[in-house]
VOGU-3710 file (C-alpha; in Angstrom, 3 decimals, decimal comma):
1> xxxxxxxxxx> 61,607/-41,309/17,294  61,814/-38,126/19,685  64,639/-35,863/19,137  64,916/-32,535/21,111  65,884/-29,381/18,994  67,054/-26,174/21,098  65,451/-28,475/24,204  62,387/-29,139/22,590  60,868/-32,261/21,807  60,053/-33,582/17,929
11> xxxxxxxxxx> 58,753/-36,405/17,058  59,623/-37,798/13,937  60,002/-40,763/11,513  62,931/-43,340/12,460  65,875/-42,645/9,613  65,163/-38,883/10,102  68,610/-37,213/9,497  69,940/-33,277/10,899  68,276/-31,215/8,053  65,152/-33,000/8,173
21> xxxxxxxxxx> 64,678/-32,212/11,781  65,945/-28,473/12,089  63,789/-27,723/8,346  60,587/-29,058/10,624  61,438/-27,505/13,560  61,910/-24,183/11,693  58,443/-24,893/9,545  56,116/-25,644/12,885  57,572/-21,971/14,286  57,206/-20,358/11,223
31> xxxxxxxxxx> 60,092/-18,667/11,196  62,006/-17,943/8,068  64,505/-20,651/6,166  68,044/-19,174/5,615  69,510/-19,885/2,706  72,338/-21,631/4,612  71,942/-24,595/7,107  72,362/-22,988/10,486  74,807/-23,697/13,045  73,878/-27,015/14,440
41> xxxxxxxxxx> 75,392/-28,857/17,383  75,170/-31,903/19,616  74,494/-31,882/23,123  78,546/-32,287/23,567  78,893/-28,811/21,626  80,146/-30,235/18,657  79,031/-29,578/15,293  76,936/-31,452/12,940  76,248/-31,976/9,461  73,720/-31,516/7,627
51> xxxxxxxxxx> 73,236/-35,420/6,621  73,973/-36,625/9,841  71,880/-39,940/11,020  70,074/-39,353/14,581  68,940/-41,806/17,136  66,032/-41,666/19,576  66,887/-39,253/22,621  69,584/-36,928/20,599  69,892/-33,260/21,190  70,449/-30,623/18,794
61> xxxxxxxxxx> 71,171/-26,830/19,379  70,504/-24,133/16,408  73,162/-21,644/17,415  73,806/-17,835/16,462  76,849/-16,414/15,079  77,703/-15,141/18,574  76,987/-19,018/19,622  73,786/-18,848/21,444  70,943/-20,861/21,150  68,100/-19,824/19,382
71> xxxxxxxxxx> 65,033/-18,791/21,319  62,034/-19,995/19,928  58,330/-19,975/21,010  57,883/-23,126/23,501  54,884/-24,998/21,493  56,062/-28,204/21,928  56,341/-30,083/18,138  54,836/-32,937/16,680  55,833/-34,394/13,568  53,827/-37,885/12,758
81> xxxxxxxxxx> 55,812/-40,879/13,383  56,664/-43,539/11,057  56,721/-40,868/7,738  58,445/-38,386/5,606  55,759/-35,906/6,508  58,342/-33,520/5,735  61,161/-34,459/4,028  60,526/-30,834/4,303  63,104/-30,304/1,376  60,244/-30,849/-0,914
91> xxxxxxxxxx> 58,492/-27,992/1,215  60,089/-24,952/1,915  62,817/-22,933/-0,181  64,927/-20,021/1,679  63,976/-16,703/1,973  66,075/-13,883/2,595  65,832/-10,434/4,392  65,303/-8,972/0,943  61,825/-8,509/-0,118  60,907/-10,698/-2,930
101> xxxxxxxxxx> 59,278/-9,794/-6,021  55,955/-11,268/-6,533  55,972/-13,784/-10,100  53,153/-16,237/-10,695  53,203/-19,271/-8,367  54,758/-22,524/-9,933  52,402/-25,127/-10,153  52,550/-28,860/-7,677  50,926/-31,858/-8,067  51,587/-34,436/-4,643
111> xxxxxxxxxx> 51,182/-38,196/-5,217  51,311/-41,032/-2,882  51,847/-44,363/-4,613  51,618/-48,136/-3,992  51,690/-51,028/-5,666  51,480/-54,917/-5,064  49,401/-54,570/-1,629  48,075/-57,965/-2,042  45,656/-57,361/0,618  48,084/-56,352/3,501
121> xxxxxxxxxx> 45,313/-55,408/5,558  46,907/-55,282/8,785  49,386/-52,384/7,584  46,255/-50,193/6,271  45,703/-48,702/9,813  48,460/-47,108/10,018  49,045/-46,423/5,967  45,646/-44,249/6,278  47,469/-42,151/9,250  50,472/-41,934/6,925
131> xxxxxxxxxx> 47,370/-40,654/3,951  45,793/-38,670/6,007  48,687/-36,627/7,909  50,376/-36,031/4,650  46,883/-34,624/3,153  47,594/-32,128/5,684  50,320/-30,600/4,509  49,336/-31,669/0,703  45,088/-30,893/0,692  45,412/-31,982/-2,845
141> xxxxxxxxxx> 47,471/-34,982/-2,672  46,233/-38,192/-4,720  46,429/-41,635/-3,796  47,365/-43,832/-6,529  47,973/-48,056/-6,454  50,226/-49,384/-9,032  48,116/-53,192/-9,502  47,273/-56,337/-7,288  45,014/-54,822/-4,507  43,534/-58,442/-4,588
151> xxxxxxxxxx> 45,716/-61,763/-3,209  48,112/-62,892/-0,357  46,069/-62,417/2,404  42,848/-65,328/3,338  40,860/-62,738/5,047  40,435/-61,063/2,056  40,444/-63,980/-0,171  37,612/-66,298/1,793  35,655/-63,248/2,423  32,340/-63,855/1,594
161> xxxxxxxxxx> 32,174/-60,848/-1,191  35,617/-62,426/-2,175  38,385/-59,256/-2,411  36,281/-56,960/-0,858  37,866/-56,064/2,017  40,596/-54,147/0,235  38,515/-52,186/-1,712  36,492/-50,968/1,117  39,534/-50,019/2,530  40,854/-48,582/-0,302
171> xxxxxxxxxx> 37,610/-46,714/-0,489  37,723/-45,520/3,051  41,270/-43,903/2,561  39,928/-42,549/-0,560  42,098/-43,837/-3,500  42,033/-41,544/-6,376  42,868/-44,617/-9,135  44,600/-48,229/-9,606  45,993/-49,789/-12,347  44,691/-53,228/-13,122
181> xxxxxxxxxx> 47,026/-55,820/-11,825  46,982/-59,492/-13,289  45,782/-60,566/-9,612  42,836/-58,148/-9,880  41,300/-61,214/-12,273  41,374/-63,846/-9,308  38,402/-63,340/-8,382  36,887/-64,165/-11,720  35,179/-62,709/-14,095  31,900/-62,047/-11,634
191> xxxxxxxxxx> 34,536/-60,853/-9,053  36,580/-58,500/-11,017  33,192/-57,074/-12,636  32,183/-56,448/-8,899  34,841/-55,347/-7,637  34,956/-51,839/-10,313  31,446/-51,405/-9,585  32,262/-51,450/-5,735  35,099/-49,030/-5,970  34,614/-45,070/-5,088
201> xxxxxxxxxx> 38,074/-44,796/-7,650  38,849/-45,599/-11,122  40,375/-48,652/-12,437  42,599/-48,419/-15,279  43,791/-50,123/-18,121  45,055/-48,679/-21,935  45,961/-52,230/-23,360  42,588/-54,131/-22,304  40,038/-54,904/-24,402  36,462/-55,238/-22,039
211> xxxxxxxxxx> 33,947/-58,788/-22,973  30,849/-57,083/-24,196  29,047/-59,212/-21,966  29,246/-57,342/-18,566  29,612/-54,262/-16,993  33,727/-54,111/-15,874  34,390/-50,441/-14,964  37,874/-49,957/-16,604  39,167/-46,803/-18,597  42,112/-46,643/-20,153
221> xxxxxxxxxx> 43,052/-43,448/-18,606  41,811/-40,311/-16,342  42,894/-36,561/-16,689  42,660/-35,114/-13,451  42,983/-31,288/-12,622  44,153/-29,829/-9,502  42,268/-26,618/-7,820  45,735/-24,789/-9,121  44,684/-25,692/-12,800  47,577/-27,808/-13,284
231> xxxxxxxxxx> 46,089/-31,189/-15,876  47,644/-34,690/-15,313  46,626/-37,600/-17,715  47,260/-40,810/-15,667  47,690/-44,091/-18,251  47,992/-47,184/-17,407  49,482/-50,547/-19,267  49,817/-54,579/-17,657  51,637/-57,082/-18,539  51,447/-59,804/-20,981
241> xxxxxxxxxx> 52,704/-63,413/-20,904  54,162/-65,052/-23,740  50,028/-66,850/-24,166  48,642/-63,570/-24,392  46,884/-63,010/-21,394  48,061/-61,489/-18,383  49,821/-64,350/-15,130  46,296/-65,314/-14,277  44,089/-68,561/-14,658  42,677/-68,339/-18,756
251> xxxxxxxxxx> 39,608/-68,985/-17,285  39,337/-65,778/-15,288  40,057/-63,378/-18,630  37,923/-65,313/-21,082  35,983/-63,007/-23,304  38,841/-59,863/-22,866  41,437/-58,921/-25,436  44,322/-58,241/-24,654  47,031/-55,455/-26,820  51,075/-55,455/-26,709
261> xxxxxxxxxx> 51,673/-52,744/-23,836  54,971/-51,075/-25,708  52,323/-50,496/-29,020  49,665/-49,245/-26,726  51,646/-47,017/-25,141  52,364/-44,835/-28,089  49,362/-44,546/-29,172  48,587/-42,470/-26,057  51,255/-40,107/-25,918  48,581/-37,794/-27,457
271> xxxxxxxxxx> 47,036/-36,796/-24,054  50,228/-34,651/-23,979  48,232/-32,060/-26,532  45,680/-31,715/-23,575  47,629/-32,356/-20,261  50,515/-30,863/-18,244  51,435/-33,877/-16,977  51,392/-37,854/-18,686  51,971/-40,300/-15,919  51,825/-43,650/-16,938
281> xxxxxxxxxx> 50,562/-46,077/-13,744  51,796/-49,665/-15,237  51,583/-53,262/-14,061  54,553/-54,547/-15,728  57,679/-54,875/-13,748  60,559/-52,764/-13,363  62,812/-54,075/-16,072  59,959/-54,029/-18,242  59,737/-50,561/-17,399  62,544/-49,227/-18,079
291> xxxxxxxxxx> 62,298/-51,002/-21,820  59,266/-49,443/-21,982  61,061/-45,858/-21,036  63,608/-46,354/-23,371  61,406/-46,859/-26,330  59,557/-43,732/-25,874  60,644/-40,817/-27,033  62,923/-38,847/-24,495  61,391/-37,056/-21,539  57,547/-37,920/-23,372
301> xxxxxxxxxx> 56,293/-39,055/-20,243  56,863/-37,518/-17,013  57,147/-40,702/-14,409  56,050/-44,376/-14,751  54,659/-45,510/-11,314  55,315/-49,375/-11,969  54,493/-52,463/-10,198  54,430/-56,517/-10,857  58,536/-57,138/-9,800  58,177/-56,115/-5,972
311> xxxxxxxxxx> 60,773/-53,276/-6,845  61,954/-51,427/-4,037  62,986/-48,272/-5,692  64,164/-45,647/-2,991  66,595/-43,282/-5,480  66,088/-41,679/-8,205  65,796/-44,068/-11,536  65,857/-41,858/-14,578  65,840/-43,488/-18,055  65,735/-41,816/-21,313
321> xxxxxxxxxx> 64,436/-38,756/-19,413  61,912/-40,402/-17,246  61,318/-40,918/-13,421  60,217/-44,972/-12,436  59,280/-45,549/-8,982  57,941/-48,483/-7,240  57,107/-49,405/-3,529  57,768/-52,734/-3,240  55,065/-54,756/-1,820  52,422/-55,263/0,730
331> xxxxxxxxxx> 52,150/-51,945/1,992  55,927/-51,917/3,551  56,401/-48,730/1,586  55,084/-45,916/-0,249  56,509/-43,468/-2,427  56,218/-39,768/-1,943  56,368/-37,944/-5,162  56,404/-34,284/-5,860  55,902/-32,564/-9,954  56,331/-29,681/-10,108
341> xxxxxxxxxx> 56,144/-27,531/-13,459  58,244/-24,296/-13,604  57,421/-20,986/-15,188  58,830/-21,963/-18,104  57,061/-25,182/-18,603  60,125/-27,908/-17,363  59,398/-30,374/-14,478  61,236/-30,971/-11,632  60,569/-34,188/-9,795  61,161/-35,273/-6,421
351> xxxxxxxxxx> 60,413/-38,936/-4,889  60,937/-40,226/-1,469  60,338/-43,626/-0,290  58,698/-43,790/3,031  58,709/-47,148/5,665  54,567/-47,498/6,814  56,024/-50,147/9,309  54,833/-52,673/11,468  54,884/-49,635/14,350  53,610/-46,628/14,768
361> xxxxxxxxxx> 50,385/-44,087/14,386  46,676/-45,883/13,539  43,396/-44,254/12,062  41,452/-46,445/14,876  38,088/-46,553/12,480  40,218/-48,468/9,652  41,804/-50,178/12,490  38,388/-51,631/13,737  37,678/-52,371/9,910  40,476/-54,780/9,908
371> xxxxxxxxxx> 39,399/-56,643/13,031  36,487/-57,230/11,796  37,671/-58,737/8,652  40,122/-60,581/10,530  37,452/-61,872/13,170  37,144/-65,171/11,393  37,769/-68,433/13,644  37,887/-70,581/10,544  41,333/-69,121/9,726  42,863/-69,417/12,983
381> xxxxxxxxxx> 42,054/-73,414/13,422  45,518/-75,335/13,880  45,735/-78,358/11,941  49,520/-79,321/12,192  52,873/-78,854/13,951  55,458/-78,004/11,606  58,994/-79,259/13,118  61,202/-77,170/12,199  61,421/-73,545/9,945  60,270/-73,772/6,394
391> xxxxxxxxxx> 63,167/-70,693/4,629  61,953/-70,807/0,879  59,571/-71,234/-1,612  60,595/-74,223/-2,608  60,553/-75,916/0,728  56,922/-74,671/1,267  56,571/-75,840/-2,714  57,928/-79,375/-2,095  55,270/-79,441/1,352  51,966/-78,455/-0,932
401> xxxxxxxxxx> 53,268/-81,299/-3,696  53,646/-84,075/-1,113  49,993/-82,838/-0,284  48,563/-83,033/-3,539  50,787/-86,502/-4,514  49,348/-88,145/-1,044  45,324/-86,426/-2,118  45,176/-87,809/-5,472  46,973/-90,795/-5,205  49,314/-90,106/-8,344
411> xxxxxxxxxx> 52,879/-90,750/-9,375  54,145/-87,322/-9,767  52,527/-83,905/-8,571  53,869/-80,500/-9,808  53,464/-76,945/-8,821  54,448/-73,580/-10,772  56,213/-71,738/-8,934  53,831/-68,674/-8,949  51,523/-70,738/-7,583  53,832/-70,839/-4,203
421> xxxxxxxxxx> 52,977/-67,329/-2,628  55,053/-67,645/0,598  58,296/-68,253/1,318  58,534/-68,902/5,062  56,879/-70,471/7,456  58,177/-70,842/11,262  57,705/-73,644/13,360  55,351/-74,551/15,713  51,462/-74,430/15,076  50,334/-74,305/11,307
431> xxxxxxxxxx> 47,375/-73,015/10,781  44,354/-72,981/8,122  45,139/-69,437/7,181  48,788/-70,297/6,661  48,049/-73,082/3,610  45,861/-69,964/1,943  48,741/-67,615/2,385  50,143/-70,583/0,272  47,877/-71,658/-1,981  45,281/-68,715/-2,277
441> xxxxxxxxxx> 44,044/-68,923/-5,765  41,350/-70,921/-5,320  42,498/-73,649/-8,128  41,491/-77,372/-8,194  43,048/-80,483/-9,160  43,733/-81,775/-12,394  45,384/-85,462/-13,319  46,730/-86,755/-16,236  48,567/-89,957/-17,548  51,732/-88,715/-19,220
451> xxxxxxxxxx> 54,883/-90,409/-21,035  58,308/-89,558/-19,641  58,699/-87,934/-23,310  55,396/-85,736/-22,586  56,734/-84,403/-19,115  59,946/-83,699/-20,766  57,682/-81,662/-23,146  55,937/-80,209/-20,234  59,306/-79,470/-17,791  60,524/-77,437/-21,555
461> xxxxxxxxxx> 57,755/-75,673/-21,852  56,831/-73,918/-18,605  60,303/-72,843/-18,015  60,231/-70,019/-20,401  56,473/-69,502/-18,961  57,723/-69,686/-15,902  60,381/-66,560/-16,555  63,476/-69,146/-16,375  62,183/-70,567/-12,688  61,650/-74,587/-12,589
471> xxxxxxxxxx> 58,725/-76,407/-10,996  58,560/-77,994/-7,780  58,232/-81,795/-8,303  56,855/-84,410/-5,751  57,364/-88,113/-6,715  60,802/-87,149/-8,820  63,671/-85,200/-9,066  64,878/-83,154/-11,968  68,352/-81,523/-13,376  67,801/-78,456/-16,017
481> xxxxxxxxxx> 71,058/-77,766/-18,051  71,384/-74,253/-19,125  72,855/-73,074/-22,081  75,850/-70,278/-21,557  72,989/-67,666/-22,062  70,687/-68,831/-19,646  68,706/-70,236/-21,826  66,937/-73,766/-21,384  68,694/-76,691/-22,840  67,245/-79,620/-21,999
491> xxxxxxxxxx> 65,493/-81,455/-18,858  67,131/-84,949/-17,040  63,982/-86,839/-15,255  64,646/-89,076/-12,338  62,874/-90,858/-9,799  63,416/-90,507/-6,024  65,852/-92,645/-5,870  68,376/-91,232/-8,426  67,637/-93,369/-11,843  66,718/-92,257/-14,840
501> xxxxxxxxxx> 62,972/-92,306/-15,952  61,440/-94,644/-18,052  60,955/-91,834/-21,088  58,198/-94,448/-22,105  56,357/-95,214/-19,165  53,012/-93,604/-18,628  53,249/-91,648/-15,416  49,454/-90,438/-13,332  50,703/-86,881/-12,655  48,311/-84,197/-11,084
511> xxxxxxxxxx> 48,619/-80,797/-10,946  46,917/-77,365/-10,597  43,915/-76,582/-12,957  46,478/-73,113/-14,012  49,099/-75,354/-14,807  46,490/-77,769/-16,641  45,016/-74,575/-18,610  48,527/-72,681/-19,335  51,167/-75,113/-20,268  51,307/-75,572/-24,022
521> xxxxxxxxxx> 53,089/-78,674/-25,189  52,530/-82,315/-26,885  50,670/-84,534/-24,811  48,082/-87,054/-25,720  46,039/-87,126/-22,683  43,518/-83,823/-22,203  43,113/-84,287/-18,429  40,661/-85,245/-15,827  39,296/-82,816/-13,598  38,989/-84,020/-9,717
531> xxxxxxxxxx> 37,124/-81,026/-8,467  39,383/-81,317/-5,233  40,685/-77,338/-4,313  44,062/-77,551/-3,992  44,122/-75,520/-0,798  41,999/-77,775/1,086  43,852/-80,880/-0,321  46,396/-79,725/1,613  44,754/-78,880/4,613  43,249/-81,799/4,482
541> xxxxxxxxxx> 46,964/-83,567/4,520  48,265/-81,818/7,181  45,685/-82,816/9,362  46,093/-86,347/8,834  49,841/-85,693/9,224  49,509/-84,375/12,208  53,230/-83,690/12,220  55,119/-81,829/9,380  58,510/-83,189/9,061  61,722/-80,887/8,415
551> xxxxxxxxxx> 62,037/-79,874/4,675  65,388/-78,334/5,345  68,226/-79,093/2,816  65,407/-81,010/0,740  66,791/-80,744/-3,101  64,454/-82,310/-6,108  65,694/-79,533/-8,209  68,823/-79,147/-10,020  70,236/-76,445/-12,250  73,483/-76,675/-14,141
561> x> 74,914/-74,096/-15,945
//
């Protein structure tokens, strides 16, 4: 937004408040930073504070004491749109008339930070300008990704080098180093091995054990020093489900080992002996997190830069002495962080989370990269009308089920609900790319003839697998009774008409080849492969339907507490 200090124009990010813009206007002129916030004004004469929120077109005056304006040099100032290039708080400290005595310069490390991009490729344009601009005011500032570079988006998926376009990107803004992300595996085990090889940054991992068949380019961690000497040992730990393995298809992580993240994470406190700095960059959630935090010894590590929840951190979370950040997802955010180590060895940390946007500045190079990759007609083909709005997952879950109940001719069909990765859908033209944005895993059909005892079995099972969350059913309803603690107490089966199941009948019930591979429970049936994709079941559905009927108000779930 443009805001005009003393009558000159800045441009600056939207949410910009008073001290943001008069510290930048003060920086560009080079001119010294009192130790107290000038007299500031509106255009009206009245003053301002120093917090005060500003709107596109508003007019600030830096007065004297004897209430003139300030006369400046006329260069006209450009701060880039769309970022904290200055929350210029983290820059500049006052100075005084005084001449300062000269002590040895504290030392800075700068770190931009994602996590969870799931292939946003249409946001990297203008997240590079965002890289790039703040490089100029930080030479020495690293780029770091918190886990899942790979998934959510079918024109990195279907690519032909499947999940390259991300890294190229990635590569092209120059990433410094990722943690491994449990999507990171969906591109199998020839995919993920590619994939390190193909990166110009490091992949890392403490709590992974590597197949000794292949060549996967994983460390646990990387010390890097900055030109002003100052040593930072990055770590990095992912998340385990309760089979062992992190939320990915079995089949994608066969022949890796996988360690307790909370064990593994002592065990590398030691690069403390040798570094300033021990960041850990972890794939394990927030919550998770801050367990993780509190178990530590106080203050042992200096920030966690997390990922796997979707967190949108934007203040300061401190636990047990440490700084956890996270950005949220898909390249909406990023988080600005500033360490800096005093003379007398303490740290002082700073974060600010900045909004990429849907608007604003592009590199135009990465911006032709991403045409490219999105230059594929096969995507764009529409294969249905959808009626009305699809508002939630499980309306878009309930849609893919019908799909897979119609494609395999079975009873019942059942989806996780991981395996649902979008939660709206508007009406109007549906598309092929839309039922990858849904389904973009790549998994296949699997059918088996189950007991209403065995689904009971199965409906107990995934729920705790499933962190608490049901399944979306097609071909029956269900009601899951909670216990006072949240905890699952038992599953009611019915059919679509309201009765209760026949707990002995057998039941044909298909579902994806995850589901087939992850859900442990007592069943005497081991499953029949169809070698159908799921994905292109469903496309397949909606072109036959033509039509997609409303979903809305649609209930086959119930939860009673």
């Amino acid at each position: 937004m443009k805001i005009f200090v003393n009558d000159k124009e800045i441009t600056i990010f939207h949410g910009a408040k008073v001290l943001d813009v008069i510290r930048a206007y003060y920086t560009h002129h080079k001119m010294k930073w009192p130790c107290q916030l000038p007299i500031v004004t509106d255009a009206h004469g009245n003053s301002v504070a120093s917090d005060g929120e500003l709107r596109e077109g508003n007019h600030l005056y830096i007065k004297t004491k004897n209430n003139r304006v300030m006369k400046t040099i006329s260069t006209k100032l450009k701060v880039i749109s769309g970022i904290m290039v200055l929350s210029v708080s983290l820059l500049i400290g006052c100075s005084t008339s005084r001449k300062a005595v000269e002590l040895p310069k504290e030392r800075t490390i700068e770190i931009l930070a994602v996590n969870d991009m799931h292939a946003a490729l249409d946001n990297f344009p203008r997240f590079a300008f965002m890289a790039d601009s703040l490089r100029a005011i930080y030479p020495h500032l690293l780029l770091v990704s918190g886990g899942d570079n790979q998934t959510g988006n079918p024109a990195n998926d279907q690519y032909p080098e499947k999940g390259m376009p991300i890294i190229e990107l990635m590569n092209a803004v120059n990433f410094d180093l990722s943690a491994v992300g449990n999507h990171e595996f969906d591109s199998r085990l020839e995919g993920f091995q590619h994939i390190t090889h193909k990166a110009e940054f490091d992949f890392l991992s403490a709590n992974i054990e590597l197949p000794n068949e292949g060549d996967f380019r994983v460390k646990p961690y990387k010390i890097v020093e900055t030109p002003n000497g100052l040593k930072t040992a990055f770590v990095s730990l992912l998340d385990i489900n309760p089979n062992g393995i992190p939320d990915t298809h079995p089949d994608n992580v066969k022949g890796f080992m996988f360690y307790n993240p909370f064990e593994k994470a002592q065990e590398y406190l030691f690069l403390t002996d040798s570094s300033n700095l021990l960041i850990m960059v972890n794939h394990m959630g927030f919550e998770e997190d801050v367990k993780l935090a509190n178990q530590l010894p106080a203050k042992s590590v200096d920030l966690i830069i997390g990922g796997h929840s979707h967190t949108k951190v934007d203040k300061d979370q401190i636990h047990n002495g440490i700084m956890i950040t996270q950005a949220e997802r898909k390249l909406k955010y990023a988080t600005l962080i500033k360490l800096t180590v005093t003379l007398e060895g303490l740290v002082n940390r700073e974060m600010e989370l900045l909004t990429v946007g849907k608007e604003g500045n592009i590199r135009a190079d990465i911006q032709e990269m991403v045409d490219d990759y999105n230059n594929n007609p096969a995507l764009t083909e529409t294969i249905a009308i959808a009626e009305d709005d699809f508002s939630n997952y499980e309306e878009i879950g309930y849609l893919m089920m019908d799909a897979l109940r119609n494609g395999a001719g079975a009873d019942i069909a059942l989806i996780n609900p991981g395996g649902v990765r979008i939660s709206e859908l508007a009406k109007g033209a549906v598309r092929t790319r839309d039922v990858y944005e849904m389904d973009p895993f790549g998994n296949e059909m699997v059918q088996f003839n189950l007991s209403g005892h065995e689904m009971r079995n199965l409906f107990l099972a995934a729920f705790t697998i499933d962190e608490n969350m049901p399944i979306y059913p097609s071909g029956m309803t269900t009601r899951y009774l909670l216990n006072t603690d949240g905890s699952l107490k038992d599953v009611e089966l019915f059919t679509t008409d309201g009765n209760p199941f026949d707990m002995d009948k057998m039941y044909t019930v298909v579902m994806n080849d995850y589901m087939a591979s992850t859900y442990k429970y007592n069943r005497k049936d081991v499953g029949q492969g169809l070698f159908r994709p799921t994905a292109e079941t469903t496309i397949d559905y909606l072109k036959e339907l033509k039509n997609i009927p409303s979903y809305r108000g649609v209930q086959r779930v119930e939860i009673v507490k």
